[in-house]
C-alpha positions as MATLAB code, in Angstrom:
seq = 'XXXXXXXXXXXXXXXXXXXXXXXXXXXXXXXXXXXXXXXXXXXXXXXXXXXXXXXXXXXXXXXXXXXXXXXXXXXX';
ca = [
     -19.512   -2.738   -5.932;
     -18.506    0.444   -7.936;
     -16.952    3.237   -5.138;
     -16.969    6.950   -6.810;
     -14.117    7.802   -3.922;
     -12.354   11.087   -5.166;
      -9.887   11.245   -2.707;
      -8.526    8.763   -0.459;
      -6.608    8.931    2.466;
      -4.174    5.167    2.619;
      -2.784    4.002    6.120;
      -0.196    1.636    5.795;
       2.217   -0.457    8.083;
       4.905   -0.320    5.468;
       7.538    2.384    5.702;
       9.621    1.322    2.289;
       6.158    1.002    0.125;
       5.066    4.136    1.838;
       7.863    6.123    1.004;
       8.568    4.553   -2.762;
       4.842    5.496   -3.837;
       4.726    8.985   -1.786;
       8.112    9.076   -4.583;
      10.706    9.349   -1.512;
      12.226    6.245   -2.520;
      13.230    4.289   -5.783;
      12.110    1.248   -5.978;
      15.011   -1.016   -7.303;
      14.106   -4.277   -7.846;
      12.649   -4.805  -11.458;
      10.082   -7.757  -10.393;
       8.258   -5.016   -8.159;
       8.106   -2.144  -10.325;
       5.361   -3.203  -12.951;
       3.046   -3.350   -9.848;
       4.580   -0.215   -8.196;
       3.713    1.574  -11.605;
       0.375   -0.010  -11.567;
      -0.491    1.627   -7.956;
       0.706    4.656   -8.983;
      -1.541    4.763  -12.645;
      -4.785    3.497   -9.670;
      -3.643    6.344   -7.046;
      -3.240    8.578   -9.918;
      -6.933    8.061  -11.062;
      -8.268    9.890   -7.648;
      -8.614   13.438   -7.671;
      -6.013   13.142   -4.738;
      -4.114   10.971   -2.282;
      -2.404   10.623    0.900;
      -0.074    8.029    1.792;
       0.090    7.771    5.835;
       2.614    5.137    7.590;
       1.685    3.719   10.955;
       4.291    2.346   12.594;
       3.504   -1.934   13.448;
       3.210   -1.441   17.282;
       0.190    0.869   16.748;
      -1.198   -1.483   13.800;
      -1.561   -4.998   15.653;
      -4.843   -6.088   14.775;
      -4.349   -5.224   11.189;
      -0.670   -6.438   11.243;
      -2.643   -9.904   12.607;
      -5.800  -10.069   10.142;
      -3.028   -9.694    7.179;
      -0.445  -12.503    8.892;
      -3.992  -15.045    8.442;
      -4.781  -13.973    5.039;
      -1.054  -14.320    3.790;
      -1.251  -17.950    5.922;
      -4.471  -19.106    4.284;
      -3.772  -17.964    0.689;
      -0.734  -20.042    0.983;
       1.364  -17.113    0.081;
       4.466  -17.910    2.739;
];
């Protein structure tokens, strides 16, 4: 499935990622930045972005469909 999105709009429940990629924060640790720069070359690619963070409390069935995915991939 090919989208032709142009400009996205990205809610996430992740202050810290929010921040790095909006470029309010560094990220430090070298094992995350190849994919941080990776996101940033896909975000890039759109004729433009927003990065919006929702605070967990307000996010609970998302927060709970991610918690099952991480459990069944075997991830933690």
């Amino acid at each position: 499935l090919l989208l032709s999105a142009r400009d996205v709009v990205i809610h996430m429940d992740s202050e810290l990622i929010a921040k790095q990629l909006a470029g309010e924060y560094r990220v430090k640790s070298e094992d995350l930045r190849a994919l941080f720069e990776k996101a940033v070359g896909i975000l890039k690619s759109f004729s433009s972005f927003e990065i919006k963070h929702i605070d967990r409390a307000r996010n609970k069935d998302a927060d709970t469909l991610v918690n099952k995915a991480i459990n069944l991939a075997g991830l933690f």
